[in-house]
Phi, psi and omega in degrees: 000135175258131142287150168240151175244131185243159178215164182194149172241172189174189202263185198271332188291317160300294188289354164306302179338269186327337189277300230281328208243034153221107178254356177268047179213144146305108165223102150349078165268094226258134163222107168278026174174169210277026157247179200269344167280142192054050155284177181223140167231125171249125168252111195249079160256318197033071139245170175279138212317160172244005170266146179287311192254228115127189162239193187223129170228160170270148154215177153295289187213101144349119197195122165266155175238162192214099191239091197026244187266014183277099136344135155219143189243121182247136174224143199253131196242127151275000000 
């Protein structure tokens, strides 16, 4: 079965804004280093998408990993 993810980046003060004002939904906050700038928010809900813009990937399957205190989201590509 295929999912959709929708993603979008942005500074940390917007995509809270976006968590904060969709709590019905799983939503992601990717940061590849401690600034606040160019994060990515993933929305792994697979509902149609809440970004105007942003992308769209198909996937398979979702797996959060919990690696002492860091998160990682393994995600299977079809």
């Amino acid at each position: 079965m295929r999912h959709e993810l929708s993603l979008t980046f942005g500074s940390r003060d917007v995509l809270q804004r976006i968590i904060q004002e969709n709590t019905d939904r799983h939503l992601l906050l990717l940061a590849g280093s401690a600034t606040d700038e160019g994060l990515l928010l993933l929305d792994v809900s697979g509902t149609p998408s809440i970004f105007t813009g942003g992308s769209l990937i198909k996937y398979v399957h979702t797996k959060a990993v919990k690696v002492g205190k860091d998160s990682l989201a393994l995600i299977t590509l079809p």
